[in-house]
Structures are given as C-alpha cells and as structure tokens.
N, C-alpha and C positions, 0 to 999 in steps of 0.2 A: 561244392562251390559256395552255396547258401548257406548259412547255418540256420536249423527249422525257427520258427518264429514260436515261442514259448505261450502255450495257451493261459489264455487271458484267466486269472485269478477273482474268483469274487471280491469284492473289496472289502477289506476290514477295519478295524478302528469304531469306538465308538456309533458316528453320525451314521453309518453307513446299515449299524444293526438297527439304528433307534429307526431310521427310514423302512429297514423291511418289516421291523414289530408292528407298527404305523400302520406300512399297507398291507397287514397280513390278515386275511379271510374273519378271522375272528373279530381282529381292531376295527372292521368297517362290520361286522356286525353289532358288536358291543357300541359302534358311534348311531347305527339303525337305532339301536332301543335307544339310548339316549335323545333322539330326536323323536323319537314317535312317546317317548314318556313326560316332554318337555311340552309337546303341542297337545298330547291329551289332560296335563295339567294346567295349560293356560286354557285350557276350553273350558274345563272345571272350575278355572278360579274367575275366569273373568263373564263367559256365557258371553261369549259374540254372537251368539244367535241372534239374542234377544234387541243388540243394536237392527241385524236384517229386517227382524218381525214389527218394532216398536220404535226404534228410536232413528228410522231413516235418515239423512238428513236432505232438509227439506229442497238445497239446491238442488240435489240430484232430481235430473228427471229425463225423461223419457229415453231413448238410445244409453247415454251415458251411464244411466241408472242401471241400467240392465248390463250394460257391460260391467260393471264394479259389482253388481251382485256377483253377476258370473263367476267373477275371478273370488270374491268370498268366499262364494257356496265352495269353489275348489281345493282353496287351502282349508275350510271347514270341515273338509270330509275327510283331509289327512289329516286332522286333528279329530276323527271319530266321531263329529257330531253326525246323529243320523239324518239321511237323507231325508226320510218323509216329511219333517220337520220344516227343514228348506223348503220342498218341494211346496208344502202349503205354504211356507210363507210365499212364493215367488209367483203361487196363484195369487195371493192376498194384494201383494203389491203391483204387479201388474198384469194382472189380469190371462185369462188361456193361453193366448197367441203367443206374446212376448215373456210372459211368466216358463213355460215350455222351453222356449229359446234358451233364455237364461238357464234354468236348471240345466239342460240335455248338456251345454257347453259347459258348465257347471263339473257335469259329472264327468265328463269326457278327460276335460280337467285336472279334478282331483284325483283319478281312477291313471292318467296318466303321471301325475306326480309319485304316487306311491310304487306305481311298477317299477319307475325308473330307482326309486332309491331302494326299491329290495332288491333291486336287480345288480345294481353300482353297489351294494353297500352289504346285499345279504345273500347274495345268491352261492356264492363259491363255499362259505359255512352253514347254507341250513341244507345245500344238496349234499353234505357229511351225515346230516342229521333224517337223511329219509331212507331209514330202515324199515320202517314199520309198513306193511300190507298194504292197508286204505292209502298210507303217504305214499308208497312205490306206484298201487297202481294209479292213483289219481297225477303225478308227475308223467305216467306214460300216454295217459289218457290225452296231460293238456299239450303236450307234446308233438304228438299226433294227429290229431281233433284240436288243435286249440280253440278254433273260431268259433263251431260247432259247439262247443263245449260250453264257453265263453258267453256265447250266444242263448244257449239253454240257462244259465245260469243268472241271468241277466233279465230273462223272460219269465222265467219261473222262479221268483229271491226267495231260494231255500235255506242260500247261505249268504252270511253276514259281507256288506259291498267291500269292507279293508280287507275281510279275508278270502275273497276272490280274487283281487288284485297282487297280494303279497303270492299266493299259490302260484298266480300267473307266472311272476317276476322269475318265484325259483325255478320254475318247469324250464324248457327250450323252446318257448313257443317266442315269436316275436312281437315286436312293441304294434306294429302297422296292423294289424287281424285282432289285435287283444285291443286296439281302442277302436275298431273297427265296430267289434260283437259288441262292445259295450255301448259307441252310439244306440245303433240299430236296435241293440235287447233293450234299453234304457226305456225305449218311447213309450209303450203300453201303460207302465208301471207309473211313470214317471206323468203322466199327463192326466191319471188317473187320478193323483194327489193334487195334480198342480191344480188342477178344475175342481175338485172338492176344493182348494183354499179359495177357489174365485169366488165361489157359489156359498162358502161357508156363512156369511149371511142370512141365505135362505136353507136350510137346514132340512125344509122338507121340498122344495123342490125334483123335479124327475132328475134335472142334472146331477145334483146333488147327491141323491139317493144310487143313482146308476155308478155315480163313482166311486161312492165306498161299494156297492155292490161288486165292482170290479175288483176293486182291494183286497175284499175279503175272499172272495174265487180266487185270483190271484196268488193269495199268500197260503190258502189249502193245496191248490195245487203243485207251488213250489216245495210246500212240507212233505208230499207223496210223489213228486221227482226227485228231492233229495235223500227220501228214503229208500225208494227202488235202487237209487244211481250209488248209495253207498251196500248198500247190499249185492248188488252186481259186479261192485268194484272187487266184495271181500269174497264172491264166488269165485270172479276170472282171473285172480292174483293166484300165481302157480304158489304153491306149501313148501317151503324149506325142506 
C-alpha cells in the first residue's frame, strides 16, 4: 500500500563537506591551539600582569576592584600567566580577606574557562591521542576519582594549573566536581601567596615568613605526590 520512505542521504555538495571539515574533531582542535597560542602571545607581547601589579587604575576601588581583578586574574590564567604572580599581586592590592576572594574566584574562573574549551573544542581528538601508559591510566583515574583526584592535585601543585585543567577536560569527569575540587584544593596554596603579597612589605615578619614557609612545604610536597602518583600510575597500567 505504502511505498517504504527511502532513507535519508547525507548531504553533499560543497557547503555541506566544508561544515563537517569545520566541525570535525581535529578543526576544533587545531582552532584550541590557535587560541591558546594567540592568548599566550598576547600575554608575551603585552604583560597584563603588570597593569594588575602597577598600573591599577586609580577609579577602581574596593568591591568593584576586586570584581574586575577577579575576572582578569581568569582570563590571565588561560593565557598562562602564572598564578602565584596574581596571587601576590591580589594580596598587594587588597589585602588577605578580599585579595583571597578575588584570586579563589579568579581561579575557579580561569580553571573553568579552559575546561570548557578543551572539552568543546579538544576533547573528541586528544581522547585519539591517549595511547600511551601514564596518558591511559591517568584518563581512568580522573574519570573515576575525578574530585579526589582534582582535589589532590590542587592541594599538592605538582602539576602545572593549565595542565590539570586541559587533562580534566579530556577525561569523563564532569564540569560541577572538577570546579568544585579546584575551589576547595585552591585555598591553602592560594592564601598562602595572597598573605605573602599582603605582608610583602615587611619581609621579615612571622606572617610573612610562615607563608613562604607554607609554599615551600607545599610545593615539596606536591613534587613527592606527583612522583609517587606517576609511578603508581606506570605500575597499575595493565602491559600490552
């Protein structure tokens, strides 16, 4: 009675290949490096830090201030300038309490900006690219663990903050627990610099001194959790 309805054909022509070249895995990888090579060369050429640290301007002040750092310090860090930098400056400029504020939302920020664009843009072509041992099992790890993981990683900075967030992106962990661990791991580290920029004045102060103290515990210890955790990794990866 019916005659079957003939299944739908991709569509060809021209516009139709240049839209799947476009959205294909690779084309939103290869537009990832071009924006993360575009904001690490304007960081290079221009040093926005250095307006945060020095050249504030002067209307900005108090609430306000701290909000527009915030949103700096975020796009700052997807342009790879490092954090502890920030971090003093945002003790420098205002002080523990609100200095704190500003960076944590800062990082939370920038740390959520770059997940989403290796996620949108790099994830379906670098999870081609995770052959290798350490890469397979650290993808199972954050996958599974990611908060956990996220969380240690964050508390103990053994690895560099872009390249915990891009790892995140590729894994299957999701966005709500990966900015989650990054708040919560962030504060230690993160309050530890901001109060060294407050105090950097007085240089020999107890504050002062307990804070690099912290820093430098800190970043030992993150060096000898990143070394156990990648040696643990290349034990529990099953061998070809």
């Amino acid at each position: 009675m019916f005659d079957p309805v003939p299944a739908a054909r991709p569509a060809s022509g021209p516009v139709p290949r240049l839209s799947r070249a476009l959205l294909s895995p690779w084309s939103r990888l290869s537009l990832l490096v071009v924006v993360l090579l575009g904001a690490a060369s304007t960081m290079l050429l221009f040093e926005p830090q250095r307006l945060l640290a020095s050249g504030w301007p002067p209307e900005l002040t108090g609430g306000a201030a701290a909000m527009v750092f915030g949103l700096a310090y975020g796009a700052l860090t997807v342009a790879f300038v490092p954090r502890p930098l920030l971090n003093i400056a945002a003790g420098a400029l205002f002080g523990a309490q609100t200095g704190l504020a500003a960076a944590l939302a800062g990082t939370v920020l920038g740390a959520g900006v770059s997940f989403m664009l290796g996620r949108v843009l790099g994830q379906d072509a670098l999870r081609t690219l995770l052959r290798g041992r350490l890469l397979t099992a650290a993808d199972g790890v954050l996958s599974r663990h990611g908060f956990r993981s996220v969380l240690a990683l964050r508390l103990f900075p053994g690895v560099p903050f872009a390249a915990a967030n891009y790892c995140a992106a590729t894994s299957r962990m999701g966005a709500p627990p990966f900015l989650l661990a990054t708040g919560l791991g962030s504060i230690p580290n993160t309050a530890a610099y901001v109060i060294a920029g407050s105090e950097a004045a007085s240089p020999t102060s107890p504050v002062f001194l307990a804070a690099m103290g912290f820093i430098v515990l800190s970043g030992l210890g993150g060096a000898l959790v990143a070394w156990r955790r990648r040696h643990r990794l290349g034990r529990d990866t099953p061998k070809d």
